[in-house]
N, C-alpha and C positions, 0 to 999 in steps of 0.2 A: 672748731667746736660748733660753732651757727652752722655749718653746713651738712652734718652729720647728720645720715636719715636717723628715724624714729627706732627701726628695727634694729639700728646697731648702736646706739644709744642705750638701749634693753641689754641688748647682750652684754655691754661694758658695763653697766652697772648691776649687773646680775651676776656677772663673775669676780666682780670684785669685792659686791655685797657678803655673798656666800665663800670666799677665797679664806685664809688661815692666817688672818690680818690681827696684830692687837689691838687692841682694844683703842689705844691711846691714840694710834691711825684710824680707826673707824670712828670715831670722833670727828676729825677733821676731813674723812667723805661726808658726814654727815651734814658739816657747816659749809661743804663745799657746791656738792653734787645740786642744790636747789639754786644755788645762786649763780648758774654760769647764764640758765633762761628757762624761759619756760618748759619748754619741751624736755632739759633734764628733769627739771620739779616733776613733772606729770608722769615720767615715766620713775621717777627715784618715789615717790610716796607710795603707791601699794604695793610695791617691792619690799621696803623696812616697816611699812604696815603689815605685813602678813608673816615677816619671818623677823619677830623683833631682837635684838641684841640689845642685851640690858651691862652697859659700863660700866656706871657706876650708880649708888644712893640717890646723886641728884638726877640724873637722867630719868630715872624708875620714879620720881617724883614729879617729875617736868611729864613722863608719857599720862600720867595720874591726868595730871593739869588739862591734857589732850584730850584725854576721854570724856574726864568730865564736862569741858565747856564746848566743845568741836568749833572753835573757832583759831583754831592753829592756819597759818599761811599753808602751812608747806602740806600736812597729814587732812587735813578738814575733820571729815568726818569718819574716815579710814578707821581709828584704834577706839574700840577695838572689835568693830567689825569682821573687820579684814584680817585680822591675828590670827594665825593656826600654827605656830610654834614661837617657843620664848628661849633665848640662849645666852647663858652666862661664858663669855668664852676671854680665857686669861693664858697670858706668856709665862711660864713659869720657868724661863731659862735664865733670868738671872735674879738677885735677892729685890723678893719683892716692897723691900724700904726702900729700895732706890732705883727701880727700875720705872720705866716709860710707864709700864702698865700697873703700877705699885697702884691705882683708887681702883684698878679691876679686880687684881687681888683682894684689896678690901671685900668689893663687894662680894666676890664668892666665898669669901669666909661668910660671911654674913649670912648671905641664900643658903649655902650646904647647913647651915647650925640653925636655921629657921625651925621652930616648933613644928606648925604647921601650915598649910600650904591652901586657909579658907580663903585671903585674900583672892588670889590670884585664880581660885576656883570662883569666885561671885563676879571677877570684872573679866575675864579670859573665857568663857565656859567652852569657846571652841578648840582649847588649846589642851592636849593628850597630858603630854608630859612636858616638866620644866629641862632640859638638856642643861648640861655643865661639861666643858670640855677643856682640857687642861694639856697646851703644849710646850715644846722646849725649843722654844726659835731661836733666840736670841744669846745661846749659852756661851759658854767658856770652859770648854774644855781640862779635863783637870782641877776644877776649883769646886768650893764646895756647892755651888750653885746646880752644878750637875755631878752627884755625885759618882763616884768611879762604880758601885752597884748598879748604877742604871746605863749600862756600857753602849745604848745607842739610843735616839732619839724615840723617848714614847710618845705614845697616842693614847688619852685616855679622854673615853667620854661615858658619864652617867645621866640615865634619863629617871629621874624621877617623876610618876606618875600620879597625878591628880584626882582623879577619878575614882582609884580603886581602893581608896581609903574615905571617905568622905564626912566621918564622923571620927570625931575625939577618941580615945583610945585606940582606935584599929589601927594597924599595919599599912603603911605607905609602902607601896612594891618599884623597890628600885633598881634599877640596872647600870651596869659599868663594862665597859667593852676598854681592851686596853690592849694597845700594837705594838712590839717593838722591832725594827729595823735592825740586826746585829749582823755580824760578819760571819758570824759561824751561827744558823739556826737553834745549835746544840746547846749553846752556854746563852739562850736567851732570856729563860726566866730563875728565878733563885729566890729563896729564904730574902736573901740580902734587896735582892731589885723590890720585893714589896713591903720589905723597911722602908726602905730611900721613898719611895713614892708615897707610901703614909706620910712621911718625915716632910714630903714636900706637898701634901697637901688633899688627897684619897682620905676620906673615913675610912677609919681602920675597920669597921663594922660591914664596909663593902667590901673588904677581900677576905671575911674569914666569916661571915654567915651565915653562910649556906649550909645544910647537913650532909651534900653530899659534897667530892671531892671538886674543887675548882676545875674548869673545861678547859685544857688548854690546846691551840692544834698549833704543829709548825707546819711552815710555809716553804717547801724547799726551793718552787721557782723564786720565791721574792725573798728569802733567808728574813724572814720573818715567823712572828710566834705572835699568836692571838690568843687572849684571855678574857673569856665570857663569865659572869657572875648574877644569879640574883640575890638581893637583897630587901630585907625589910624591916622599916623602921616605924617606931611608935610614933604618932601622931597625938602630940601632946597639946594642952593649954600653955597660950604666952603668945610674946611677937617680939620681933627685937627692932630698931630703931622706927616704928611705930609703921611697919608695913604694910601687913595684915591692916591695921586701922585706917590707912589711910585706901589701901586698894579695894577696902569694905565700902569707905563712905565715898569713892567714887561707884562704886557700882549701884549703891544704894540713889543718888543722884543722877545716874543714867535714866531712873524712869519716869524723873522730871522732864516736862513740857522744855523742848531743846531752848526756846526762847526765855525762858526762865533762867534755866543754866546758864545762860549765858550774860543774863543780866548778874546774877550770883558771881560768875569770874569776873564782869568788869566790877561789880563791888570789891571782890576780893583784892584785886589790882590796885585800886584803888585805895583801901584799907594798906595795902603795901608799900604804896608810898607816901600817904600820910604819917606812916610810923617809921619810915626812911627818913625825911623829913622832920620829924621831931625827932631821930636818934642825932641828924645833923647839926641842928640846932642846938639840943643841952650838949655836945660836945663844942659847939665855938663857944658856948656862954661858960 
């Protein structure tokens, strides 16, 4: 590992960054890739700075924490400079109560059923669209995890765009691209395959909004079939586990003096564990 040039060091961790990994494994490159030395740190932080994968609630709280104070080891002052896409990316091949990746599932429920999407327009402003992509790696054949409707391994990703709605009431313009792999091109899409994928996790509002008829092309060299859609949904008042709030008030505190900020996180840290601290205490007492 010490001896690995710079150049191939980038490459390894660029294609494993960007590779079709769950969630609950990009986790542990993440705890991994900074601590073998320096030279993976420096080359692993504007890598996951600029293309960030959001796991789970805490992580998307923890990048909060980054932005606001830049005195992270590993990211500095990267996030969110450096950020030009954000991706929610979950295994949905097997039941997501018990699977590896069951708190990523959490969280893409959470992100698809988000109101609206001001946070992440005030702290992100370089970032187009939020991506959500939803595979079946890890399935079981026959069970209902993969139901017998979706007769080969989908591909589906929506990009929900930021930008083109920017104010309450309007229309969020979103997209859903969805591949499936089958043995026969002809019996690849059906009634039934866009139950099963609603059923496992698609708004149902992105595969039947549009006024014209859905796009679909088969693929004869790759016995595949592709499904193009847009969509668009209201962009309401609310937030749910206080996202929108918190990705407001770090943006709001970005245009604090960084020396400031940073005194503010060590308070806050500090406030953290003096109420650790007294949580410890009235429980021995």
């Amino acid at each position: 590992m010490n001896t690995l040039p710079p150049e191939l060091v980038q490459q390894i961790i660029y294609d494993i960054w960007h590779s079709e990994t769950p969630s609950w494994m990009r986790q542990s490159f993440m705890t991994t890739f900074p601590r073998i030395n320096r030279t993976w740190n420096n080359v692993y932080a504007p890598i996951a700075s600029r293309d960030i994968y959001i796991t789970s609630l805490a992580h998307l709280y923890y990048l909060c924490d980054v932005a606001c104070c830049q005195t992270s080891v590993i990211y500095g002052e990267l996030i969110p400079r450096l950020t030009r896409t954000i991706t929610c990316f979950v295994d949905r091949g097997q039941d997501s109560k018990t699977s590896g990746d069951r708190v990523a599932n959490k969280m893409y429920d959470i992100l698809i059923k988000l109101p609206n999407d001001v946070g992440f327009r005030a702290l992100f402003p370089l970032v187009e669209f939020i991506s959500f992509e939803l595979r079946w790696i890890y399935h079981d054949r026959g069970t209902k995890y993969r139901p017998l409707e979706i007769r080969s391994l989908p591909r589906v990703r929506c990009h929900r765009y930021l930008y083109q709605s920017a104010r309450m009431g309007e229309d969020a313009r979103m997209e859903i691209h969805i591949s499936i792999t089958c043995d026969s091109w002809i019996s690849g899409f059906s009634p039934c395959t866009f139950l099963a994928l609603r059923d496992k996790g698609v708004p149902a509002k992105m595969l039947s909004s549009s006024s014209g008829p859905p796009y679909c092309r088969p693929d004869l060299f790759r016995s595949s079939e592709h499904y193009y859609q847009d969509a668009y949904v209201r962009q309401l008042k609310g937030d749910l586990k206080s996202i929108n709030r918190r990705l407001c008030m770090t943006a709001e505190r970005a245009h604090v003096p960084l020396r400031f900020r940073r005194l503010g996180g060590y308070f806050d840290h500090i406030c953290r564990i003096l109420k650790a601290a007294k949580g410890a205490h009235g429980t021995l007492a």
